[in-house]
N, C-alpha and C positions, 0 to 999 in steps of 0.2 A: 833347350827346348822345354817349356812348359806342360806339365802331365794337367789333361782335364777328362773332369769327373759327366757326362752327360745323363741329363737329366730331363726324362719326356713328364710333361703334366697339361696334360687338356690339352692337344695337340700343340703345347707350345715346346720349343727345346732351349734349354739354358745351359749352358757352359757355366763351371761355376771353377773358378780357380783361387784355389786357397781358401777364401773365406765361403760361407754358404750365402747364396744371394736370397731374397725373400721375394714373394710375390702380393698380390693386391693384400692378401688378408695381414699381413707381416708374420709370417709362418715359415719360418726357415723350409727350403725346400729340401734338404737334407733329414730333416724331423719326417717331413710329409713321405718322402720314399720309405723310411724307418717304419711309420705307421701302420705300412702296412695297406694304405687307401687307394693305393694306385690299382687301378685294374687295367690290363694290357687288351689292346686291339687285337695284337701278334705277338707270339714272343714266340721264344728258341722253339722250344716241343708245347705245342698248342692241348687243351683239355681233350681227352677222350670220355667215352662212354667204355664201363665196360662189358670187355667181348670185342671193342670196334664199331663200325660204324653197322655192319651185318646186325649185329644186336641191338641195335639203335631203333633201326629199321624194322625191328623184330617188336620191339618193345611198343616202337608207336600203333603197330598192326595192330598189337595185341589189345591195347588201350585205349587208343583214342575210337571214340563210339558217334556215330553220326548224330548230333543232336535231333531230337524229336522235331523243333520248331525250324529248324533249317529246313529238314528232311519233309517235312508240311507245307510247307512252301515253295520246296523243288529249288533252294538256293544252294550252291555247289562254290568252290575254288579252292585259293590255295592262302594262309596265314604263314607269316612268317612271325616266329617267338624269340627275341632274342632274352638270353639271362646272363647271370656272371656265377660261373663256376669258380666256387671258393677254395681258398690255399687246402682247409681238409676234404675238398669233393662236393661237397654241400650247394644244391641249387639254391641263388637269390635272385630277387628283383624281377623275375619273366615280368616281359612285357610285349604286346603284341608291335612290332616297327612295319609293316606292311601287310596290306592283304589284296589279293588279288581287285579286290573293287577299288583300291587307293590309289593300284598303278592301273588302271582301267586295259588291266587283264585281262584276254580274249578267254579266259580259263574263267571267271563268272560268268557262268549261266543259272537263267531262270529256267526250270521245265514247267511252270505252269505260267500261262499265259496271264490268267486274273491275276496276280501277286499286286497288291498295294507297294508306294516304295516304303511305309510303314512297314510294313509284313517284310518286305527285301532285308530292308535296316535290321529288323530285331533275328534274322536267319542269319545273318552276317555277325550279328554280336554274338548268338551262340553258337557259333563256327568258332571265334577269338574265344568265347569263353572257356571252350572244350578244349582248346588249344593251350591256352596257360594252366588248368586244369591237369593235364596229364606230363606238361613239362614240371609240377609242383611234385609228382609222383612219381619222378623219376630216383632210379636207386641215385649213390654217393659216384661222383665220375672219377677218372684218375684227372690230377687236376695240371693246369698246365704248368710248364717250367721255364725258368727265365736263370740261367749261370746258375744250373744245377740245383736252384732253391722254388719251391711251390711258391705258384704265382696266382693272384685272384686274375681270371681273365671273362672277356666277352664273347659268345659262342652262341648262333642264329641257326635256330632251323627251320623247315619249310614240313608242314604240315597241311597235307590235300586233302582237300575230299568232293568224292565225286559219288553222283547217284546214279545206279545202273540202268 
Protein backbone atom coordinates (compact mmCIF):
# COMPACT_ATOMS: atom_id res chain seq x y z
CA UNK A 1 0.00 0.00 0.00
CA UNK A 2 1.11 3.43 -1.00
CA UNK A 3 1.98 6.16 1.86
CA UNK A 4 0.40 9.67 0.87
CA UNK A 5 1.44 12.92 1.86
CA UNK A 6 -2.11 15.25 1.93
CA UNK A 7 -1.96 18.49 0.98
CA UNK A 8 -4.81 21.31 1.48
CA UNK A 9 -4.29 24.69 -0.68
CA UNK A 10 -7.36 27.07 -1.48
CA UNK A 11 -9.79 24.60 -0.74
CA UNK A 12 -8.23 22.14 -3.07
CA UNK A 13 -6.85 18.69 -1.76
CA UNK A 14 -3.88 16.96 -3.71
CA UNK A 15 -2.54 13.54 -2.96
CA UNK A 16 0.91 13.75 -3.94
CA UNK A 17 2.75 10.33 -4.14
CA UNK A 18 6.45 10.30 -4.58
CA UNK A 19 7.09 13.16 -6.75
CA UNK A 20 5.49 16.76 -5.68
CA UNK A 21 2.73 17.49 -8.11
CA UNK A 22 2.55 21.39 -8.96
CA UNK A 23 -0.25 23.65 -9.52
CA UNK A 24 -1.43 26.66 -11.97
CA UNK A 25 1.69 28.75 -11.14
CA UNK A 26 4.30 25.67 -11.51
CA UNK A 27 5.21 25.93 -7.85
CA UNK A 28 5.81 22.75 -6.37
CA UNK A 29 3.28 22.33 -3.67
CA UNK A 30 5.68 20.90 -1.34
CA UNK A 31 7.84 24.29 -1.61
CA UNK A 32 4.41 26.22 -0.92
CA UNK A 33 3.50 24.08 2.55
CA UNK A 34 7.51 24.71 3.39
CA UNK A 35 6.86 28.56 2.85
CA UNK A 36 5.08 28.92 5.28
CA UNK A 37 2.02 30.64 3.12
CA UNK A 38 -0.62 28.40 3.93
CA UNK A 39 -3.00 29.85 6.37
CA UNK A 40 -5.55 27.18 7.97
CA UNK A 41 -9.37 27.68 8.26
CA UNK A 42 -9.13 24.88 11.26
CA UNK A 43 -6.38 23.23 12.45
CA UNK A 44 -5.60 20.83 15.42
CA UNK A 45 -5.45 23.65 18.44
CA UNK A 46 -7.11 26.81 16.80
CA UNK A 47 -5.32 30.62 17.91
CA UNK A 48 -6.30 32.02 21.22
CA UNK A 49 -6.27 35.46 22.69
CA UNK A 50 -4.60 35.67 25.69
CA UNK A 51 -6.27 34.95 29.05
CA UNK A 52 -9.08 33.14 26.62
CA UNK A 53 -11.92 34.09 25.24
CA UNK A 54 -13.21 36.03 28.95
CA UNK A 55 -10.26 38.44 28.00
CA UNK A 56 -11.10 38.74 24.62
CA UNK A 57 -14.29 39.94 25.53
CA UNK A 58 -12.73 42.10 28.14
CA UNK A 59 -10.35 43.75 25.86
CA UNK A 60 -13.06 44.52 23.04
CA UNK A 61 -15.27 46.22 26.19
CA UNK A 62 -12.50 47.92 27.07
CA UNK A 63 -11.62 49.31 23.50
CA UNK A 64 -13.74 49.45 21.13
CA UNK A 65 -15.48 53.12 21.57
CA UNK A 66 -18.82 53.94 19.67
CA UNK A 67 -17.90 56.08 16.88
CA UNK A 68 -19.03 59.76 16.98
CA UNK A 69 -20.73 59.63 13.45
CA UNK A 70 -22.45 56.26 13.87
CA UNK A 71 -23.57 57.29 17.27
CA UNK A 72 -25.02 60.86 15.41
CA UNK A 73 -26.89 59.15 13.34
CA UNK A 74 -28.48 56.44 15.80
CA UNK A 75 -26.79 53.66 13.47
CA UNK A 76 -26.31 50.41 15.71
CA UNK A 77 -25.34 46.44 14.71
CA UNK A 78 -23.06 43.98 14.67
CA UNK A 79 -19.29 43.70 12.15
CA UNK A 80 -17.72 40.79 11.80
CA UNK A 81 -13.60 41.15 11.48
CA UNK A 82 -11.91 38.32 10.25
CA UNK A 83 -7.76 38.43 10.45
CA UNK A 84 -4.99 35.76 10.21
CA UNK A 85 -3.25 35.27 13.47
CA UNK A 86 0.59 34.74 12.60
CA UNK A 87 2.94 31.53 13.34
CA UNK A 88 4.59 34.30 16.28
CA UNK A 89 1.02 35.73 17.50
CA UNK A 90 1.21 38.78 15.46
CA UNK A 91 -2.32 40.30 13.92
CA UNK A 92 -2.44 40.57 9.93
CA UNK A 93 -4.85 41.45 7.19
CA UNK A 94 -8.19 42.28 9.43
CA UNK A 95 -10.65 42.76 7.29
CA UNK A 96 -14.29 43.45 7.75
CA UNK A 97 -16.36 39.77 5.84
CA UNK A 98 -19.79 40.86 7.24
CA UNK A 99 -21.91 43.41 8.88
CA UNK A 100 -25.06 43.17 10.18
CA UNK A 101 -26.44 45.54 7.14
CA UNK A 102 -24.92 42.84 4.45
CA UNK A 103 -26.78 40.00 5.88
CA UNK A 104 -29.96 42.36 6.32
CA UNK A 105 -29.78 41.78 10.07
CA UNK A 106 -32.73 42.57 12.18
CA UNK A 107 -29.88 43.80 14.73
CA UNK A 108 -29.40 47.23 12.21
CA UNK A 109 -31.34 49.71 13.56
CA UNK A 110 -31.70 53.46 12.75
CA UNK A 111 -32.80 55.39 16.12
CA UNK A 112 -33.39 58.56 14.18
CA UNK A 113 -35.98 58.56 11.86
CA UNK A 114 -34.31 61.59 9.53
CA UNK A 115 -31.01 59.61 8.78
CA UNK A 116 -30.13 60.11 4.95
CA UNK A 117 -29.02 56.52 3.42
CA UNK A 118 -25.81 58.68 2.85
CA UNK A 119 -25.65 59.44 6.62
CA UNK A 120 -26.75 55.40 7.26
CA UNK A 121 -23.62 54.36 4.83
CA UNK A 122 -20.98 56.63 6.35
CA UNK A 123 -22.28 55.31 10.33
CA UNK A 124 -21.79 51.91 9.07
CA UNK A 125 -18.29 52.58 7.58
CA UNK A 126 -17.35 53.97 11.08
CA UNK A 127 -18.72 50.98 12.85
CA UNK A 128 -16.22 48.73 10.34
CA UNK A 129 -13.69 51.20 10.71
CA UNK A 130 -13.63 51.04 14.68
CA UNK A 131 -13.78 47.49 14.21
CA UNK A 132 -10.52 46.87 12.23
CA UNK A 133 -9.10 49.59 14.43
CA UNK A 134 -9.08 47.92 17.72
CA UNK A 135 -8.70 44.29 16.15
CA UNK A 136 -5.03 46.10 14.82
CA UNK A 137 -4.61 46.77 18.64
CA UNK A 138 -4.90 43.84 19.90
CA UNK A 139 -1.89 42.31 22.06
CA UNK A 140 0.46 39.10 20.36
CA UNK A 141 -2.25 35.90 20.59
CA UNK A 142 -1.06 32.41 21.34
CA UNK A 143 -1.06 31.24 17.89
CA UNK A 144 -2.76 28.28 16.51
CA UNK A 145 -1.29 24.67 15.98
CA UNK A 146 -1.30 22.13 13.36
CA UNK A 147 1.17 18.55 14.49
CA UNK A 148 2.58 20.29 17.26
CA UNK A 149 4.14 23.17 15.00
CA UNK A 150 2.77 27.19 14.86
CA UNK A 151 0.38 27.53 12.33
CA UNK A 152 -0.62 31.02 10.56
CA UNK A 153 -4.55 30.60 10.71
CA UNK A 154 -7.91 32.63 10.03
CA UNK A 155 -9.87 33.70 13.22
CA UNK A 156 -13.49 36.05 12.82
CA UNK A 157 -14.99 37.86 15.49
CA UNK A 158 -18.17 39.60 15.86
CA UNK A 159 -18.09 43.07 17.23
CA UNK A 160 -21.62 44.88 18.38
CA UNK A 161 -22.73 47.81 19.02
CA UNK A 162 -25.74 49.07 20.36
CA UNK A 163 -27.03 52.64 21.50
CA UNK A 164 -28.78 52.67 24.73
Amino acid sequence: MKKYTIIAIAAAIVLVAGTAKTIANEQPLVEIEQQGERVFDICEQMPSFPGGDAKLMEFLMRNVKYPEQAEEYGVQGRVKVQFIVEKDGSISKPKVVETSQDANDPQVVVTKATVSEKDYKAGVQALKDEAIRVVKAMPKWTPGKQRGKSVRAKYTIPVTYRLN
